[in-house]
Steps between C-alpha positions, in 0.01 A plus 500: 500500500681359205710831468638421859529149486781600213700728727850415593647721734309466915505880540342554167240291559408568866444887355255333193295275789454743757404715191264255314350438829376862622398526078228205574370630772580902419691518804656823619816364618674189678783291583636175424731249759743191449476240775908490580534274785260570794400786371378743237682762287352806364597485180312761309294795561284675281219808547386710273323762679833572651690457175268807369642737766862357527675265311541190759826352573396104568848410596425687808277263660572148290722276668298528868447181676151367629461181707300244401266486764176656600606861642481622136262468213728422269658248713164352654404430089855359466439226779122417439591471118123701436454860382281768716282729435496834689277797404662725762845401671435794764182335639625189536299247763666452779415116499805487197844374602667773287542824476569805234835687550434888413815587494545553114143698506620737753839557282340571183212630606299206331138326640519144434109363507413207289779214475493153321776321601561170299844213577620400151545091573615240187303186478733316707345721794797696527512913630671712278354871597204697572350735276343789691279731287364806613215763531251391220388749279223596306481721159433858700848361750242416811686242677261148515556145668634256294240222399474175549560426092792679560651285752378259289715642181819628693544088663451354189731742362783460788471136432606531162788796581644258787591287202668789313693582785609217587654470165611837535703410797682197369613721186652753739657207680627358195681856418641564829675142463670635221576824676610260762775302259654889425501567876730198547727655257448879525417618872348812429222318236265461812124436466466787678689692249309364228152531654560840564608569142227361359273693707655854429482406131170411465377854729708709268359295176167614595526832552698528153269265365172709584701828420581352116098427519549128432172310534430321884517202350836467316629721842347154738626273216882668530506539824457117608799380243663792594572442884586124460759603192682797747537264724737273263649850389885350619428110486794475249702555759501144525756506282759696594824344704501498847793706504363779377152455646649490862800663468455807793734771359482703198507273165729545257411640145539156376276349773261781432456425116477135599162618752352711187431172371185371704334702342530327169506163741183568676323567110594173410322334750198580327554394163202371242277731681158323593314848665480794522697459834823363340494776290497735760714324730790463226463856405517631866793278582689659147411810562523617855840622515454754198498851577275773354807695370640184351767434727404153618524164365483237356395715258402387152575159420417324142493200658466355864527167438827538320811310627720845410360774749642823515273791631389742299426912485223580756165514431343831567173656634169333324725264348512371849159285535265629797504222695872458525542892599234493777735213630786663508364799717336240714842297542730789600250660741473194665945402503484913632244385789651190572794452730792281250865379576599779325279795639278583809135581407483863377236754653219548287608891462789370341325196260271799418779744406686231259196434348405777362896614441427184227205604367556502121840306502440170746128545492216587234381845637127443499554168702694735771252741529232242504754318837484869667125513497424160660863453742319430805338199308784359407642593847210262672561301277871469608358476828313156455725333332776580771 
């Protein structure tokens, strides 16, 4: 618990406790809910009986919405504020108020039996989400109802997460406020822009990540500073003139050497680095513009802090750091995507056929081929944050 309770980034964390959660209690899969409103929203999805026969695509069911009432389990444990125990959802009594929707059984040809569903409430009495763990198993994979020490474990356990998320949440808050003082100056830095970003980055970081056979932990460790530092990736646009932030036509070449400069900008925000985050965030927001053939900028500077800028000769290929070239594939397949002032949204055909046309001068070649293989991921993921 003490691993999570140091986890920045919401999404990041909602994977680790619906994760921690089925460990306890060797669980074969399960989901995890926010309370947003009225309601509940499926956040995560995990299941690794189906993950052994196809690799799952969560963003395909996360972002559902469940009332909070007693037509669904989830929702029933939601309003009551107590877990419950099922050892097999389809023999329910009839004497319950809810009900089990089969729907995603049927579709991936899944049996849901035992479920322990569990509300995550603070000590102020206050719902954040439901953890619902499913389909106990034992060592030979024979599927077993969950225990009473179990629901014992997984409350305590929610109790403590509630906290974590909590935090969680007023981090991401705090960001998107930032995001939120670029928006007023540069339209098209949206939070929706920057949520999406930081989701394609952190999908494509772990795919390289497990390809480069870097160790799970350093890969969860990366991946939580990493989608809170894409989505500052342009904050130094902050300080750029409103004339060239808003002007509508084409800028000048003046205008557009004047625009190279948030880069530098947005690096300086994070000077006398406290974390590993401001490192990452200040190299990302440096570094996201360079190309792998060396034709981007700022390129290399001595000095960012220095009152006498001038930009210097691109930096090329693994001179470029990791983080900052995921980034930048993340940031133009998104602008490609996205309808702009400038542009209607392009067909994904089209953001497809650019890609790989800059695979080894825009883009580092293993991080294109590594986009190609999971698209439709990134595609849902486009999808949610719509």
């Amino acid at each position: 618990m003490e691993e999570i309770s140091h986890i920045k980034d919401i999404d990041t964390l909602l994977e680790n406790v619906l994760f921690e959660a089925r460990k306890i209690t060797n669980a074969d899969a399960g989901s995890i809910f926010l309370k947003e409103d009225d309601c509940l929203t499926f956040e995560y999805v995990q299941n690794d009986t189906l993950d052994s026969k196809r690799k799952i695509n969560r963003y395909e069911y996360d972002q559902k919405k469940i009332a909070i009432n007693n037509r669904s389990i989830a929702g029933y444990a939601a309003s009551i504020k107590k877990s419950i125990l099922i050892d097999d959802v389809y023999n329910l009594s009839k004497d319950e108020p809810y009900s089990f929707n089969r729907k995603f059984d049927k579709l991936s040809s899944y049996r849901t039996k035992s479920i322990l569903t569990v509300p995550m409430v603070t000590s102020r009495d206050k719902i954040i989400g439901v953890i619902q763990i499913i389909n106990k198993n034992d060592s030979s994979g024979a599927i077993l109802p969950f225990s009473k020490d179990d629901e014992f474990t997984v409350n305590l356990f929610a109790q403590q997460a509630a906290v974590s998320i909590e935090k969680a949440i007023m981090t991401r808050e705090i960001i998107l406020r930032m995001i939120r003082i670029a928006e007023l100056r540069d339209p098209l830095e949206t939070g929706i822009h920057v949520n999406r970003v930081g989701a394609f980055s952190t999908e494509i970081y772990v795919n390289w990540a497990r390809g480069m056979k870097i160790p799970e932990n350093e890969i969860k460790r990366n991946k939580d500073i990493l989608r809170i530092s894409a989505m500052l990736h342009d904050v130094g646009k902050v300080a750029i003139s409103d004339s060239i932030l808003k002007k509508k036509g084409k800028l000048s070449e003046e205008e557009f050497k004047k625009m190279k400069f948030h880069t530098v900008f947005g690096a300086r925000l994070f000077k006398d680095s406290k974390s590993e985050w401001d490192d990452m965030a200040a190299s990302i927001s440096l570094n996201h513009h360079e190309k792998w053939d060396g034709s981007g900028y700022p390129g290399k500077i001595v000095d960012i802090f220095s009152n006498d800028l001038n930009l210097g000769e691109g930096k090329k290929g693994n001179e470029i750091p990791i983080f900052a070239r995921i980034v930048s594939l993340s940031d133009v397949f998104d602008a490609l995507l996205s309808n702009r002032t400038y542009k209607k949204s392009w067909p994904k055909k089209k953001v497809e056929s650019l890609i790989r046309q800059e695979r080894g001068r825009h883009f580092d070649p293993v991080l294109v081929d590594i986009f190609m293989d999971i698209k439709n991921t990134l595609y849902s993921i486009w999808e949610r944050y719509s």
